[in-house]
N, C-alpha and C positions, 0 to 999 in steps of 0.2 A: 199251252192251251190243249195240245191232243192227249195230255196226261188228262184234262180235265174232262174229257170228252168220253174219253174208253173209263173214267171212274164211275161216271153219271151212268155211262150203260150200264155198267158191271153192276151197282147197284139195285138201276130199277128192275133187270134183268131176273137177280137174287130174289130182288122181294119178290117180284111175282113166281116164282118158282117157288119158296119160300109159302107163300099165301096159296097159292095150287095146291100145293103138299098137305098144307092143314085142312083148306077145303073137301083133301079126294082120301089119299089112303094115310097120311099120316106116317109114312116112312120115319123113323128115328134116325137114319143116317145121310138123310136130306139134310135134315135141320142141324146136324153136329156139323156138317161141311160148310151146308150155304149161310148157317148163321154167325159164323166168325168172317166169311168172304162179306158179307153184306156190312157188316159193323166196319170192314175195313175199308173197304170203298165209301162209305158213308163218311169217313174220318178224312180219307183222300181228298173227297170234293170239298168240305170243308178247308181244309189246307191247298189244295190249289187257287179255290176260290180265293182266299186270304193273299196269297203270292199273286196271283195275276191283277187283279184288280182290289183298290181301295174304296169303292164305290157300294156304301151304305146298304140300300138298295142289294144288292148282289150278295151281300154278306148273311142279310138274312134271311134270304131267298133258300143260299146252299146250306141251310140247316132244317130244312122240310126235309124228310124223310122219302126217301123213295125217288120223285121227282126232282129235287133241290138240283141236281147237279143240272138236267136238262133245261133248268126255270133258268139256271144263271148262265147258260149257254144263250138261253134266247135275249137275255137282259143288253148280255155282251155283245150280242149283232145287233142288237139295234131294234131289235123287232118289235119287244114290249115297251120301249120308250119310244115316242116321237122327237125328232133333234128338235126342233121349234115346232111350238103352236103359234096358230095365226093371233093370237094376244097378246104373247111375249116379244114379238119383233119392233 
């Protein structure tokens, strides 16, 4: 899980750096460094997510771009699902 944690960062981290970069000066050697770190930590959360949890839901959360790793963090504590609704009981 804390693999899954520091990938999710590493990612959204990149892309915003990454989206900074194009927005302001455009550095060429921003994007030669952060765009292979970003493509990898995006492959990361994908594959932890797959190992940690089999939960549909979660799987295709971590293939949104940028965000995914943090979406399937929150999935997995609980916080975006409710364990029961008052209908289901």
């Amino acid at each position: 899980m804390s693999m899954l944690r520091a990938a999710a960062r590493v990612e959204l981290l990149s892309l915003l750096v990454l989206l900074g970069n194009l927005a302001t000066v455009h550095v060429p050697w921003v994007a030669t460094l952060l765009g292979p770190l970003h493509g990898c930590a995006y492959l990361v959360v994908i594959g932890a997510t797959l190992a940690v949890t089999g939960r549909g839901r979660a799987r295709l959360l971590a293939v949104v771009p940028g965000i995914g790793g943090l979406l399937v963090l929150r999935v997995l504590h609980g916080r975006a699902e409710p364990a029961v609704r008052a209908g289901d009981a």
